[in-house]
N, C-alpha and C positions, 0 to 999 in steps of 0.2 A: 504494500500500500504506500509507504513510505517512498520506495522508488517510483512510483506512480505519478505520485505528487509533484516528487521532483521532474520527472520529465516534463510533466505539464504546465511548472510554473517556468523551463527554459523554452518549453513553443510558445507562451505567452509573451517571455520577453523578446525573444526570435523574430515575431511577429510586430511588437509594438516597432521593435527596431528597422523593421521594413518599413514601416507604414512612414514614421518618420525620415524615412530618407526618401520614401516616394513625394512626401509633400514635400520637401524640401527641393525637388526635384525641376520645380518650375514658381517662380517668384510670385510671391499674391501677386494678383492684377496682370499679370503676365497675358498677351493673348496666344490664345489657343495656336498650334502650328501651322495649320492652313486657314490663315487667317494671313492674307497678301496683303505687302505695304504699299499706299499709291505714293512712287519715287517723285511724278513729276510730268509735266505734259509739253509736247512739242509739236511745230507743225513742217509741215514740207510737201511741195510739189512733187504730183507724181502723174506725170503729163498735165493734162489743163486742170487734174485732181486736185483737190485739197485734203489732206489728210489730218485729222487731230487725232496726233497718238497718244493716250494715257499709260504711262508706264507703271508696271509693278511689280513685285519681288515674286510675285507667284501669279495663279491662274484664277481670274474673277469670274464669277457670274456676273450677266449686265441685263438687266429693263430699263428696254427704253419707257418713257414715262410721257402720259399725256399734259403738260401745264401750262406752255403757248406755243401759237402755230408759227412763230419765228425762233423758237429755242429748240434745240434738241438737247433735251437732258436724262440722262441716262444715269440710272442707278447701279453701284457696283458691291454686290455681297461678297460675303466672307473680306474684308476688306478694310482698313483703316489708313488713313491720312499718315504720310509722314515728312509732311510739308505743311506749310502757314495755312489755313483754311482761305478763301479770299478769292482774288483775281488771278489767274495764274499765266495770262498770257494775254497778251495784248491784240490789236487790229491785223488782220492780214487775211487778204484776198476779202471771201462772204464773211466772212469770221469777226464780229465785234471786239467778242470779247469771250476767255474760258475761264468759270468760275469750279473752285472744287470746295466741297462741304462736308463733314464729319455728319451725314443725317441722322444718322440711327449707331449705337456703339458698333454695327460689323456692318453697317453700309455708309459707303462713300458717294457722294452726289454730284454728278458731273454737270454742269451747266454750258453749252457752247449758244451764243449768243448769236442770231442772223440778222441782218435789217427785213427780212421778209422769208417766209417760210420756203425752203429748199429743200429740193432729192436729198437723201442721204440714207447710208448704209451700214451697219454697227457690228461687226467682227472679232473675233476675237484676233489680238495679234497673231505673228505668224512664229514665234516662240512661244506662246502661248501665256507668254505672261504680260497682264494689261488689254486693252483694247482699243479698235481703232476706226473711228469716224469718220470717213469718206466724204467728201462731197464732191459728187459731179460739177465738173467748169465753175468752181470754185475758186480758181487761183485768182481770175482778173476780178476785179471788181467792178460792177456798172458807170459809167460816168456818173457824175450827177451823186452821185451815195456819199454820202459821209460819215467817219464815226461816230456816233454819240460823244459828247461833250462832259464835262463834268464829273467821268467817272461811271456815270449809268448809276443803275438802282444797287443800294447795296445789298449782301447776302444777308440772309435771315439770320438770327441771333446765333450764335454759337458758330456761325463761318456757312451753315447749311444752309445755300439756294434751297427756300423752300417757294410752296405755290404762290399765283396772283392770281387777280380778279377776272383775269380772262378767261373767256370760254374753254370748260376742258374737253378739248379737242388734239387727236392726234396731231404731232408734228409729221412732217416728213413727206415721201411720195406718197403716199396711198390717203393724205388728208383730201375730204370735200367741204370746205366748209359754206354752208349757202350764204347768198351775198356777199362773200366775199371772196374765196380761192378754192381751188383746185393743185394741190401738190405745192409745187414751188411755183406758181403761177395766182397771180392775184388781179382782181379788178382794178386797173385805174396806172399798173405798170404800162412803160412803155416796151414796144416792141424787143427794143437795144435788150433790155433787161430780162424779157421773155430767151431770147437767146441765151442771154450769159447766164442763165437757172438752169437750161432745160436742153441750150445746143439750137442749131440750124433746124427750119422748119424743113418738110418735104416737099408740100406744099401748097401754093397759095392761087386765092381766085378772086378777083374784080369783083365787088358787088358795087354798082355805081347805086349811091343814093343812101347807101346802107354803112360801106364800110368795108375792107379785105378779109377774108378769110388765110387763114397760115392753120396746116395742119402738119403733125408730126405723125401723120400714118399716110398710108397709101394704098390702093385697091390689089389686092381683092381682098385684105385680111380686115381691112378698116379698122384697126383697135389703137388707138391711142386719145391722144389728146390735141383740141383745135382752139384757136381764140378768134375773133371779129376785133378788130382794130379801127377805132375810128380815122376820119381823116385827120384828126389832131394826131395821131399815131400813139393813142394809148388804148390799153385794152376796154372793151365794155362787157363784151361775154367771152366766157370758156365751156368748153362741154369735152366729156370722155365719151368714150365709143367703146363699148363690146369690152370693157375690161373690168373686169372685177375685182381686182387689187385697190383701186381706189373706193374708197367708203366713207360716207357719213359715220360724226359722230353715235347713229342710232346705227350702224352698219348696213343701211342701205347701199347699195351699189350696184351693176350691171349686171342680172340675172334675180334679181329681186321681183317679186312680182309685184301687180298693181296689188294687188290685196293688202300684200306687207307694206306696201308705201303708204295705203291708204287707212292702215290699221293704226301707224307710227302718224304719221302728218295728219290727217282726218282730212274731209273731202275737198280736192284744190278751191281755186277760186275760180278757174274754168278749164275747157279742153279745147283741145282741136285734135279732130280726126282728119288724116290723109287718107283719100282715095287711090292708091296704087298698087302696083302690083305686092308689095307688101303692105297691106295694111298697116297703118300706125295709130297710134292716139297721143298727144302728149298732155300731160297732167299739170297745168300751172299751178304754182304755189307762191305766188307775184310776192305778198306779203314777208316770204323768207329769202326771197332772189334763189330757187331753182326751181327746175324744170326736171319731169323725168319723160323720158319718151317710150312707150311701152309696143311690142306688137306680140301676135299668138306665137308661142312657144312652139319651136320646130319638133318637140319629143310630145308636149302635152298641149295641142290643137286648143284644148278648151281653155289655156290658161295664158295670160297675157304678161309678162317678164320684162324688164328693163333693159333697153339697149343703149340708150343712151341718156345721158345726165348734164345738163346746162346750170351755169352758175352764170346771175347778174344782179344786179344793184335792184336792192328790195323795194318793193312800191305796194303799194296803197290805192 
């Protein structure tokens, strides 16, 4: 019995003796090991690209995040700041300004700042550690654009870009916002600046009395994206065609039926029906500045589908 004892009170001390050197093992507050530090942020051409690379000591997860349709801000887990919280780079090309922010203790909030919502693509790097922000014809910047002054708005309390007032709507290609933009495409740009977002149109046709059309698709596929241009040479309308990557806030998009437009909006303010060889109808919604254009769905005869989607200044 006596030896019993004694063994059991040397696995007791055996054990306390582990455990104390396991906690000792990693410093209170210490963070966890896959928990990646953000080193730092750079930019560089990469042809007419703009690249915003965030650097880090390991592999992030990243959400992009809806909070304006000129920012692309991306949220990065498992992750912590190991730099000044703030501004971390200044003007160059579309790029305002990149804000990074300690959001949450294991996320990091990345803020890149546009004059107007733009394409863009979010990757992880190509070592895997950190990530990296694209934007299409990003390098030049449009005549006429300037940086903000002053500094711009500062980051939320603690260094963390956090939300604004503005509609929460996706940034990026695939945003529609009514009444006002389609992608990196907005009402009231001029043409110059439609290019330097989006590239060279395919293209364009004469509407005397109306205004130019510039389209970025071509037949037979028709799917892209067109504007109307006034003769002052800024835009008035934009519409997508047969693509369904771009989507409203409520996720309406091209292949939506009239039902769901009409279940989400309730009923326009009027329609027009085309007589042709494809029937059409299209769905005003004057009040929000868009338009959906619906015909019978080629797989279900009895059901009418969105093929194409108009964005213009809201009326009354």
């Amino acid at each position: 019995m006596r030896i019993f004892r004694r063994r059991a009170a040397r696995l007791a001390l055996a054990v306390a003796a582990w455990a104390l050197v396991a906690v000792a093992g990693r410093p209170l507050g210490a963070a966890p090991p896959d928990v990646a530090t953000i080193t730092g942020v750079t930019t560089t051409a990469e042809g007419h690209d703009l690249l915003v690379i965030v650097h880090a000591s390991g592999p992030v997860h990243f959400v992009v995040q809806p909070v304006r349709p000129e920012w692309i801000v991306v949220d990065l887990s498992n992750a912590r700041l190991g730099v000044p919280a703030g501004t971390a780079h200044g003007t160059e090309g579309l790029v305002d300004r990149v804000r990074l922010g300690q959001f949450s203790p294991t996320v990091v909030r990345v803020v890149v700042e546009c004059p107007f919502a733009v394409h863009f693509d979010v990757r992880a790097a190509e070592d895997g550690n950190g990530v990296v922000v694209a934007i299409p014809n990003g390098v030049e910047r449009p005549a006429g654009l300037k940086p903000p002054s002053g500094g711009g708005p500062p980051p939320a309390t603690g260094g963390a870009p956090g939300p604004s007032s503005a509609p929460t709507t996706r940034a990026g290609a695939s945003t529609i916002v009514p009444g006002r933009s389609i992608g990196a495409v907005r009402l009231g740009m001029t043409l110059r600046d439609v290019v330097a977002a989006i590239g060279q149109a395919k293209d364009k046709v004469e509407r005397p009395g109306v205004g130019v059309d510039y389209t970025w698709y071509t037949p037979p596929a028709g799917s892209g994206v067109g504007v109307r241009v006034t003769d002052a040479g800024t835009v008035r309308q934009i519409w997508v065609v047969n693509d369904g990557t771009y989507r409203t806030a409520g996720g309406l998009h091209a292949g939506s039926t009239e039902t769901e437009v009409k279940a989400a909006l309730g009923a326009p303010s009027w329609t027009i029906a085309v007589a042709s060889s494809e029937k059409s109808t299209t769905l005003m919604y004057d009040a929000l500045g868009v338009w959906f254009t619906v015909r019978s769905s080629p797989t279900t005869p009895s059901q009418n589908v969105v093929y194409r989607i108009d964005v213009l200044v809201a009326s009354r």
